[in-house]
C-alpha positions as CSV (number, residue, x, y, z in Angstrom):
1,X,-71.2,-62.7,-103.8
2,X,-68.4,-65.4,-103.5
3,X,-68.9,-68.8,-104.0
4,X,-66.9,-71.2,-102.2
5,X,-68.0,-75.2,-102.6
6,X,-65.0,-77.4,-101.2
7,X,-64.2,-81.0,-101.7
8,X,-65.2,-81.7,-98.1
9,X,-68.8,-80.4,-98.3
10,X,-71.2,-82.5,-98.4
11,X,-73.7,-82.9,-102.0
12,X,-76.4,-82.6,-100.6
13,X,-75.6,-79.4,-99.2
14,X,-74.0,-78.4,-102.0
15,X,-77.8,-78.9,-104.4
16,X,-79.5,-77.7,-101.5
17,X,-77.9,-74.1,-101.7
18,X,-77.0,-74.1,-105.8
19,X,-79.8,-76.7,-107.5
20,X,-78.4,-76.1,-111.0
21,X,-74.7,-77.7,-109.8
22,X,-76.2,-80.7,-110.5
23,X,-76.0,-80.2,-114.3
24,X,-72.5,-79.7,-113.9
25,X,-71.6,-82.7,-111.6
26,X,-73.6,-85.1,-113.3
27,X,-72.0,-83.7,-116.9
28,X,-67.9,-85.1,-114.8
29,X,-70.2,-88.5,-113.9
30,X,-70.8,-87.3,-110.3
31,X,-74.1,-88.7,-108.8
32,X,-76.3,-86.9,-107.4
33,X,-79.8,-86.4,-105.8
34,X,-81.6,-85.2,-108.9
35,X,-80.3,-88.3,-111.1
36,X,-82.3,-90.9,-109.1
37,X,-78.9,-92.4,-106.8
38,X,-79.1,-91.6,-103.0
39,X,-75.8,-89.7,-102.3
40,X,-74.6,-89.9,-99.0
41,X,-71.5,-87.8,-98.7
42,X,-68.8,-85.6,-99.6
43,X,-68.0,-84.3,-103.2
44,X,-64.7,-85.4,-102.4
45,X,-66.1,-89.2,-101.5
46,X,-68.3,-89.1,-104.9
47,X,-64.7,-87.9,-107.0
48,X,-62.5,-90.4,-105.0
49,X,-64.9,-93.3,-106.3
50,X,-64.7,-92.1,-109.5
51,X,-61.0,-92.2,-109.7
52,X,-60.3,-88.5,-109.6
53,X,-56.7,-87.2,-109.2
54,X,-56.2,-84.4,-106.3
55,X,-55.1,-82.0,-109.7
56,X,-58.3,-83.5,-111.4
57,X,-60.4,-82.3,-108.2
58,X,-59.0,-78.7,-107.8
59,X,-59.9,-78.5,-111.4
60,X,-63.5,-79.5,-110.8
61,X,-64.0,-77.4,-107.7
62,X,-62.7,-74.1,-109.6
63,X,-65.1,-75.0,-112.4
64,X,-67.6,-75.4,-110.3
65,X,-67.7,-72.6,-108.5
66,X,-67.2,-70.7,-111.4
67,X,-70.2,-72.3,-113.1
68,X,-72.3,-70.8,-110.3
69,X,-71.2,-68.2,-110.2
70,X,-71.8,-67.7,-113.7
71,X,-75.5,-69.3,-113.2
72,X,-76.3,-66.4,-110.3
73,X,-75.3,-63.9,-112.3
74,X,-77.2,-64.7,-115.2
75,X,-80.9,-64.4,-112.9
């Protein structure tokens, strides 16, 4: 099955579908539900406020959905 998270989805949506991305986002510094902040918005909102470059963000998002793809395998 292909994963496919964008920068324009929305976190929530995101932790809804794949609960352990969290350990990955908050690992970059990326709030998120599970770490107690309300998130409101885009992963692509949460990386601008941190100060992430457009390379910086393609990085993220490949590593991402590698690392759930990874994480569905391994069930």
């Amino acid at each position: 099955m292909k994963i496919h998270i964008t920068k324009d989805m929305w976190i929530e949506d995101i932790l809804k579908k794949y609960p352990k991305a969290q350990e990955f986002l908050s690992r970059r510094g990326i709030v998120c539900i599970m770490c107690g902040e309300p998130v409101w918005g885009s992963l692509k909102e949460q990386m601008d406020e941190k100060g992430f470059s457009n390379k910086e963000m393609d990085i993220v998002l490949f590593e991402l959905n590698e690392f759930i793809k990874k994480s569905r395998e391994e069930v």
